[in-house]
Phi, psi and omega in degrees: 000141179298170168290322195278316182278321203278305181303330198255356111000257180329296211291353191287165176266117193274163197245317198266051193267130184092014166203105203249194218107132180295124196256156169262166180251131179242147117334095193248114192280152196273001151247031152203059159246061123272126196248148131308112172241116168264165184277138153288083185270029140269339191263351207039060163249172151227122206267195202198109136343072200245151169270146159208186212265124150284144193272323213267006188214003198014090116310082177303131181222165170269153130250139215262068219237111192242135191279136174311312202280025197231011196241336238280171163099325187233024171300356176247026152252330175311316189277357147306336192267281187000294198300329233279309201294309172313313188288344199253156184210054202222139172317349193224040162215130180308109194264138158287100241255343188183178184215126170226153199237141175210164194307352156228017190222169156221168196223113165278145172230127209238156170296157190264104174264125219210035184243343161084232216208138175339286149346314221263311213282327183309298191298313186302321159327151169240017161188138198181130179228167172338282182331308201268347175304317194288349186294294178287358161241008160292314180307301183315335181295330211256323159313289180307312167338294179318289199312344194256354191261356193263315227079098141193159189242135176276316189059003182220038171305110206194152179272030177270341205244348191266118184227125178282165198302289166229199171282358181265175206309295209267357185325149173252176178253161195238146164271146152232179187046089178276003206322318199254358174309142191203127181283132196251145203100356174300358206066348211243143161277113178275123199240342204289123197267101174218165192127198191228141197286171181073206276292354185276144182293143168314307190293015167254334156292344188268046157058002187272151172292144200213195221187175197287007176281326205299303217269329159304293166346287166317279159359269166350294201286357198258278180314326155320297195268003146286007166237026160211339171088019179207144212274142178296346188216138143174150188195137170303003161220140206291322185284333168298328180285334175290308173326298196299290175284000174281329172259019178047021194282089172223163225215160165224094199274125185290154356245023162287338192294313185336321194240021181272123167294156171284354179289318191292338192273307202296313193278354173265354205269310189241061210213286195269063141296160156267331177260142195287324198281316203276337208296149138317111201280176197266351199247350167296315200291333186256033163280315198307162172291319238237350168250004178270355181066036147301316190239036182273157186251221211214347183314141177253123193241002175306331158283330159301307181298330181293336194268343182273329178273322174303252149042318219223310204258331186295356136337070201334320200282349175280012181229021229248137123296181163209184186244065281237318190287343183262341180292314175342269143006277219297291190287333177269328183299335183281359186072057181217014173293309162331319191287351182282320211267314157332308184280358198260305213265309181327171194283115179295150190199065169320104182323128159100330183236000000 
């Protein structure tokens, strides 16, 4: 960096005080400023996607350029993402390779993941089985296992957030997005009702304090709809679908189900517990038969799961953040507070198990 860039650098108003690292000069070469924008759902901003060049390893990477003035107000939450991402290192999550601040943006710089979001690869296949479902969550369990063994939480676990590596057959899969992510030991309890709706744990909707199991539930519900291709919860109205997930109330429904092992229904089983003390932890789950892939079976269900998520997901709201406290709101108001606090203290009891 000049010298001259490097002082009007220093003079911008930093965002990163308490997250230091050495920045690098990146190269955006003028055949790859076609951007992606994706939403920031922690600032309710839109950052901008750019692939670029490293000058000194020609190193393709993404950066990630989020306009400050869409920050002002949440600067401790970007440096809340910041630190989560300095502190973490693991093969099946997308690492934050450097950071630069220039006076009206600030810019992450992320390993470049180019193989495109789960879902989407799923459907494109002409073959998927049991076996491979359990091939992919075994990595997200031992990547989240890692998170939870660093203290940090993801809280927003989804399969938008689950991405391959690259395009090939055998590509592994990567976590993304820390935005809603939180380090636990921090003093702050966590309590806050945030995430997308149908993936969030009950205690995070009944307001209660809650803990890094938020993120197994979510796990669950992810493996759910990946041996059947349609979400365990779900209704066009939001407080009925929070109702729905307040009662662990899912069903493993004929004849999608059929040709799912019972080991695999018994590891979503105990993955979507309603109580946070019994559900199953990340260092448990890849023990189970049905996820060491001793009984995953081998059937090829890709026309069904293909035909249930192309169905199921062009639904905006499974693609969604929300705002969970006011749907919250929405529902006590509705005289439905009590059914929070009942479906909480009740006994779990999962349809079918």
């Amino acid at each position: 960096m000049g010298e001259e860039r490097r002082r009007a650098v220093d003079r911008t108003p930093s965002l990163l005080k308490g997250v230091p690292g050495a920045l690098r000069v990146f190269a955006v070469p003028s055949a790859a400023r076609k951007c992606t924008h994706m939403q920031v759902h922690t600032h309710g901003a839109f950052s901008e996607v750019v692939m670029a060049r490293e000058r000194a390893t020609s190193k393709m990477v993404a950066i990630k350029c989020i306009p400050k003035k869409a920050l002002k107000g949440k600067e401790t939450s970007i440096e809340n993402e910041i630190a989560v991402l300095r502190k973490i290192k693991h093969e099946n999550i997308v690492a934050l390779e450097d950071i630069y601040e220039s006076h009206n943006h600030l810019y992450l710089i992320m390993q470049l993941v180019s193989g495109g979001e789960l879902f989407d690869r799923i459907v494109e296949k002409g073959f998927y089985t049991e076996m491979d479902a359990s091939r992919l969550i075994r990595q997200v369990l031992d990547a989240v296992n890692y998170l939870h063994s660093m203290g940090i939480v993801h809280r927003d676990l989804k399969p938008e957030n689950l991405l391959y590596f690259n395009p090939l057959d055998d590509s592994k899969i990567m976590i993304s997005d820390f935005g809603l992510s939180k380090m636990e030991g921090t003093g702050d309890v966590m309590a806050t009702a945030c995430g997308t709706p149908g993936y969030v744990a009950p205690e995070v909707l009944a307001q209660k304090p809650y803990s890094k199991a938020v993120d197994c539930w979510s796990i669950g519900v992810i493996a759910y709809i990946l041996l059947c291709g349609y979400p365990p919860f779900y209704d066009e109205n939001d407080s009925k679908l929070f109702e729905q997930i307040l009662k662990a109330d899912y069903e493993f429904d004929a004849p999608y189900w059929d040709d799912i092992s019972d080991s695999a229904k018994d590891f979503i089983s105990n993955l979507m517990e309603k109580d946070p003390e019994k559900r199953f932890t990340c260092d448990q789950s890849p023990s189970t038969p049905g996820i060491a892939g001793d009984t995953a079976l081998c059937k090829n269900i890709h026309e069904s799961v293909s035909r249930q998520m192309r169905k199921n997901f062009a639904k905006s709201k499974w693609r969604q953040a929300f705002n969970a406290t006011a749907v919250i709101r929405h529902m006590r108001r509705l005289q439905l507070g009590s059914s929070f606090n009942s479906s909480m203290d009740a006994g779990h009891a999962p349809a079918g198990f």
